[in-house]
C-alpha positions as CSV (number, residue, x, y, z in Angstrom):
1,X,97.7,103.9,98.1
2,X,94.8,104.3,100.6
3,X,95.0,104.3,104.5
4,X,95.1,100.5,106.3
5,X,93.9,100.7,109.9
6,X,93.4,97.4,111.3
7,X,91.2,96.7,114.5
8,X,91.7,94.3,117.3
9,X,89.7,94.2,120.3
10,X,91.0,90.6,121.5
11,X,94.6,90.5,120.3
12,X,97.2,87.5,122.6
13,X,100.5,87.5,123.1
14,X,101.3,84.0,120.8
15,X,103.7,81.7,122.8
16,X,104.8,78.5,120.5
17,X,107.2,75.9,121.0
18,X,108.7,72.6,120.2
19,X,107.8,68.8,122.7
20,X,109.0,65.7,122.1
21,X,105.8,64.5,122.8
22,X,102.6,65.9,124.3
23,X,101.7,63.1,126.8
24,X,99.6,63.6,130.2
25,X,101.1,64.0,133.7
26,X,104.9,65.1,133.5
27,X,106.0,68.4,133.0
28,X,106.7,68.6,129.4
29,X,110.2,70.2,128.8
30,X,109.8,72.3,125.6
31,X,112.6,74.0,122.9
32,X,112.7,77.0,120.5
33,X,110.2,78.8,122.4
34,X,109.0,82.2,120.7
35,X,106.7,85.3,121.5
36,X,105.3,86.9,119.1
37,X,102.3,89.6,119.1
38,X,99.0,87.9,118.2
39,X,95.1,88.2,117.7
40,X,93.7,88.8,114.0
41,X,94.0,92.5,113.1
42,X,97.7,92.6,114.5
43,X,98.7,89.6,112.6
44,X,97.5,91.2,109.5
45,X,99.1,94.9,110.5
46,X,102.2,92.3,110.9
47,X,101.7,90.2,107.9
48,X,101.4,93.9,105.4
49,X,104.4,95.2,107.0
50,X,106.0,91.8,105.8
51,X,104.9,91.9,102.1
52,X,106.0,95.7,102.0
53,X,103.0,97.6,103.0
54,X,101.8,99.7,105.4
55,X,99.4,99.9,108.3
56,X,98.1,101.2,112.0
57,X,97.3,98.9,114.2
58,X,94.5,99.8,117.0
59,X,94.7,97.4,119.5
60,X,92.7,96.5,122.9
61,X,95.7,96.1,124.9
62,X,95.9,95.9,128.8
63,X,98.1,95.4,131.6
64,X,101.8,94.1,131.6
65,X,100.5,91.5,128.8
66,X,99.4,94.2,126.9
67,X,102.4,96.3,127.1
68,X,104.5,93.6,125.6
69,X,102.4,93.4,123.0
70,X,102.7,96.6,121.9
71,X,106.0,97.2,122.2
72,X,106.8,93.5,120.4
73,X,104.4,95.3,117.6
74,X,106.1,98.2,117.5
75,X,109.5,96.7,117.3
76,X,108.7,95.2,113.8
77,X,107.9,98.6,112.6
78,X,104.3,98.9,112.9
79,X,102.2,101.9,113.9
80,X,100.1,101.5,117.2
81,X,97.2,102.9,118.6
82,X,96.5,101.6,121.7
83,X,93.3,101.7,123.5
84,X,93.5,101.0,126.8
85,X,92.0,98.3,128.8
86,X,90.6,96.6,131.8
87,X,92.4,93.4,132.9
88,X,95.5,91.5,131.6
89,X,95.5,90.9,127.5
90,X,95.1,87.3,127.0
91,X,97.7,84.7,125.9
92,X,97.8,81.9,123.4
93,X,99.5,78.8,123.2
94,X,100.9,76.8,120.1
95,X,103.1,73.4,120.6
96,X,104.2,71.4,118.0
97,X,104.6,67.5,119.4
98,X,107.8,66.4,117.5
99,X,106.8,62.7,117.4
100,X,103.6,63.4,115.7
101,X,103.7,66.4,113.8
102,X,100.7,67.6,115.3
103,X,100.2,70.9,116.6
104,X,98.4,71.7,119.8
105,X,96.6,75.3,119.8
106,X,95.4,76.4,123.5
107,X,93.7,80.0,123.8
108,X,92.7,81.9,126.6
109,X,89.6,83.8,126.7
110,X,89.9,88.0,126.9
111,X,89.2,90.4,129.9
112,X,85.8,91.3,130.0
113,X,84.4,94.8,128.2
114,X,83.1,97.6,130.0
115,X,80.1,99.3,128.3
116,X,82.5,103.1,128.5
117,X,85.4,100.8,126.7
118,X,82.9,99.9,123.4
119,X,82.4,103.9,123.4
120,X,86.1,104.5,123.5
121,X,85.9,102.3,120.8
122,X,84.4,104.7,118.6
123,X,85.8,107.3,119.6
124,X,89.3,106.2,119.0
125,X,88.9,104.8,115.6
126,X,86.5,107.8,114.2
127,X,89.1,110.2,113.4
128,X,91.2,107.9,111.4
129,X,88.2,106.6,109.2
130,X,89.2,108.7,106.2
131,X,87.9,108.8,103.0
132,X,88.6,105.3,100.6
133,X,90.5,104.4,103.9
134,X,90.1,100.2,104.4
135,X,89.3,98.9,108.6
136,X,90.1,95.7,108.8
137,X,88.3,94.2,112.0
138,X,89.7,90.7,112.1
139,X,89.5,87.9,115.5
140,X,87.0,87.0,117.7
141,X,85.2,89.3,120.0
142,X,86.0,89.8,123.6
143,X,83.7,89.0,126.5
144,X,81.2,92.0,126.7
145,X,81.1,93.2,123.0
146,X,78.4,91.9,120.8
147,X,77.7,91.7,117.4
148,X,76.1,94.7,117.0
149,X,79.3,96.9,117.5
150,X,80.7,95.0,114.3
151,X,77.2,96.3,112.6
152,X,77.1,99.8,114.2
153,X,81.3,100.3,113.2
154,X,80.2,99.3,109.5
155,X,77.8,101.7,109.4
156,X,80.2,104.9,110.8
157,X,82.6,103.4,108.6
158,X,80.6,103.4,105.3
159,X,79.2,107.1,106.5
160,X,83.0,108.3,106.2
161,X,83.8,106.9,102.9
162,X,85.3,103.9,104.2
163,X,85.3,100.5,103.7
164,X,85.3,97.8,106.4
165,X,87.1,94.1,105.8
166,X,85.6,91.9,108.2
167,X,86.8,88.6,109.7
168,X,85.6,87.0,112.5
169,X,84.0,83.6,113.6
170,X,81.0,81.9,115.4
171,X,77.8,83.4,116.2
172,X,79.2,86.6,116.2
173,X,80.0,86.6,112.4
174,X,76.2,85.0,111.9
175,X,74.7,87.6,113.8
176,X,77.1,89.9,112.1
177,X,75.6,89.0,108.6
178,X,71.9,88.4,109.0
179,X,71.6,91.9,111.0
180,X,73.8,94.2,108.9
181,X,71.4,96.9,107.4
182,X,75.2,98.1,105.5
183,X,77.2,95.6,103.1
184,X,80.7,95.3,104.6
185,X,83.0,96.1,101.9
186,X,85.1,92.6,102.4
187,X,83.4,89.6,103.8
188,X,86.2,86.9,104.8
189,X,85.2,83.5,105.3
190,X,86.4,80.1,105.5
191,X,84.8,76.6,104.2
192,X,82.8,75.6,108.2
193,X,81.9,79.5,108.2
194,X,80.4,79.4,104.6
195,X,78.7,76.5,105.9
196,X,77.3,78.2,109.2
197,X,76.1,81.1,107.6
198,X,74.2,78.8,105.1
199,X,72.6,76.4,107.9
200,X,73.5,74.0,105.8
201,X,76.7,72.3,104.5
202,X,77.8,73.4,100.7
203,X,78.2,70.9,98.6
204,X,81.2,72.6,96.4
205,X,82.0,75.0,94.6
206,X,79.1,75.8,92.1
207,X,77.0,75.7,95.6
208,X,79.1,78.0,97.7
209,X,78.9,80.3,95.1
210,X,75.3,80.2,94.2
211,X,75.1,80.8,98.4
212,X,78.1,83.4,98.2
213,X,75.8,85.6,95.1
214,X,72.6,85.3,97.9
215,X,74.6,87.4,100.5
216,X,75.6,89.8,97.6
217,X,72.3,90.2,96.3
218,X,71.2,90.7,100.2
219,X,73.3,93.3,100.3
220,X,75.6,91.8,103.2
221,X,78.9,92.2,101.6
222,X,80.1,94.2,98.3
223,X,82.9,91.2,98.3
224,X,83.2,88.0,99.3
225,X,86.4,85.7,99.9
226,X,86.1,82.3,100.7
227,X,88.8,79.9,102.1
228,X,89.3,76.8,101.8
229,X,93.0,75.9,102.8
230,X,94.8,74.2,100.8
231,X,92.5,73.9,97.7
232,X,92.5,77.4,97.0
233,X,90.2,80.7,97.5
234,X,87.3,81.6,96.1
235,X,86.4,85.3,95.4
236,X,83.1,86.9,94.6
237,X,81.5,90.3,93.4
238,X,78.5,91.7,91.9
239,X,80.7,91.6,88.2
240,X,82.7,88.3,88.7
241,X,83.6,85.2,90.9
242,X,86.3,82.7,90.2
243,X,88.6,80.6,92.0
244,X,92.3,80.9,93.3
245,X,94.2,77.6,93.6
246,X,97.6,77.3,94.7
247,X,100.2,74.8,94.0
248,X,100.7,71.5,95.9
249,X,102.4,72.8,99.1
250,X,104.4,71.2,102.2
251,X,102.3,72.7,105.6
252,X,104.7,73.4,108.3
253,X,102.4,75.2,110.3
254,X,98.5,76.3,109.3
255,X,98.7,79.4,112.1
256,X,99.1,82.5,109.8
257,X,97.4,81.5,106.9
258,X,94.5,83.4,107.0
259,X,95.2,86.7,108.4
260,X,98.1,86.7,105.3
261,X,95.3,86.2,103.2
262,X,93.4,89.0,104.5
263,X,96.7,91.0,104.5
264,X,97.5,90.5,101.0
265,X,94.0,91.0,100.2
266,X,93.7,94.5,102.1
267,X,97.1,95.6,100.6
268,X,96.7,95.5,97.1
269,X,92.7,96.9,97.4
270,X,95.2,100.0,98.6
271,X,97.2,99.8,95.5
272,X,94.1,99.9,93.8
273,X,94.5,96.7,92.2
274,X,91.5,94.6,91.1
275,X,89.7,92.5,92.9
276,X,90.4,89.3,91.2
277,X,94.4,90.3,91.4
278,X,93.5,90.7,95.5
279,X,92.4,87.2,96.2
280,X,95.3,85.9,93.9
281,X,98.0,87.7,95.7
282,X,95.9,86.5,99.2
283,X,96.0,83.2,98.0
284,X,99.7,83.3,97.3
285,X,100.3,85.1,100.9
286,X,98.0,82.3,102.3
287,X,100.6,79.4,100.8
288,X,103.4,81.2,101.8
289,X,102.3,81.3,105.6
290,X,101.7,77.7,105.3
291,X,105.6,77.3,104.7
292,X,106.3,79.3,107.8
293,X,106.9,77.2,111.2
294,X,105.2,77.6,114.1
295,X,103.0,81.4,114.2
296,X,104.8,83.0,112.1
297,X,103.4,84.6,109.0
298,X,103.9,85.0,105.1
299,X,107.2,85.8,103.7
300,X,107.3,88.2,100.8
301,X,109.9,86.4,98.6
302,X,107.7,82.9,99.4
303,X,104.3,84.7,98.4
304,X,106.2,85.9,95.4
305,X,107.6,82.7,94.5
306,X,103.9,81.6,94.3
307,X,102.0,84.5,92.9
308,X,102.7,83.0,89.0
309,X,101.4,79.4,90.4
310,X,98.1,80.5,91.4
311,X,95.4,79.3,89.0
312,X,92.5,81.5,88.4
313,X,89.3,79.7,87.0
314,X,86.0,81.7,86.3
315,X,83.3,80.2,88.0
């Protein structure tokens, strides 16, 4: 099994909770409140350690916010490398109205990056950046970093024998992708992201992958996993693409799903599994975080359960 290290520069603490109803002007009294350590490389450090793997988590972590995190991290067993930070890490807010169903998601934005906290960066992370080792850099990008630390941490990545898993969003994933001069090892993306790094909308799944073979041909990516929630995954190489479709499933909450895809994903890449067997064991983690309330993540017996559900169709 080869090294995990996941990376998050913007990780929250994740506060969610039960309302009767999400209404304007009184104070809304709320139940089964829960904190949990958030942001997307520590939800998939926390989403392997649930489906029996193993990870270290580097995370961006400052102040009193950030020292919970950490230690909430810790407490579920997994490894932390904390880089320390200006300002307070950030918070996140998740609150399921009881009347609707709905769920109302309310993120703060990070503290702002110093130019001598990108270098610690790089510093921190190069000794672990081992041979076959897999970096997952997963959320979004704190105020002061820029796309071309994703493209310059690829690069030392690939120069060590590593391979780098990359999900983000926005313009910082478009950037991310037309500027690489390296193919990340793992390109993550979701339907609207597909759609943003085309310019265009994809008009299914023939189309997304005839865009999804461009990038590879580009040399952006030596993978590519596309998402697209509850209709399944799609998973591409230079050798094969196909797609992952789950069973019908009952959505409690959509927080989670992703990063256990990624999770899943990463972890059996480090069991040396292939890559088609990846995206159908993300695909079942994805399903099973679906069935979780609230922010928590997949649940090994759940994913599981689902693994012999998953349909795999050559496209």
């Amino acid at each position: 099994m080869t090294r995990i290290v996941t990376v998050t520069m913007n990780p929250a603490l994740d506060v969610s909770a039960d309302a009767p109803a999400i209404v304007p002007g009184p104070k809304l009294r709320c139940t089964d409140a829960r904190l949990d350590p958030g942001g997307g490389g520590v939800n998939v450090s926390r989403a392997i350690r649930f489906l029996g793997g193993h990870s270290t988590a580097l995370v961006a972590a400052g102040g009193i916010t950030g020292d919970l995190l950490c230690e909430l991290l810790a407490a579920e067993g997994v490894d932390v490398i904390r880089q320390p930070i200006g300002g307070l890490t950030r918070q996140s807010f998740a609150v399921l109205a009881a009347d609707t169903g709905d769920q109302y998601r309310f993120v703060l934005p990070g503290p702002l990056w110093l130019d001598q906290e990108i270098a610690a960066l790089f510093t921190t992370i190069e000794p672990h950046l081992t041979d076959g080792a897999l970096i997952v850099v997963s959320g979004s990008l704190p105020p002061g970093v820029t796309p071309d630390t994703l493209i310059r941490l690829n690069r030392l990545t690939r120069q060590h024998g590593a391979g780098l898993i990359l999900d983000t969003s926005g313009a910082a994933l478009v950037q991310a992708v037309a500027t690489t001069d390296t193919p990340f090892h793992v390109l993550r993306v979701d339907g609207e992201e597909a759609d943003l790094l085309a310019g265009r909308p994809l008009d299914g799944p023939q189309d997304m992958a005839t865009f999804g073979r461009t990038l590879l041909d580009q040399g952006k990516a030596d993978h590519i996993v596309m998402a697209f929630g509850a209709q399944g995954t799609m998973g591409l190489s230079a050798t094969d693409c196909f797609f992952c479709r789950p069973p019908l499933i009952q959505t409690l909450s959509a927080v989670g799903a992703g990063d256990s895809l990624v999770a899943a994903v990463t972890l059996a890449l480090s069991r040396g599994e292939t890559f088609r067997d990846a995206v159908r064991f993300g695909t079942a983690a994805a399903g099973a975080a679906v069935m979780t309330p609230a922010t928590a993540l997949c649940e090994l017996e759940q994913t599981e359960r689902l693994l012999p559900q998953i349909e795999v169709t050559p496209i």
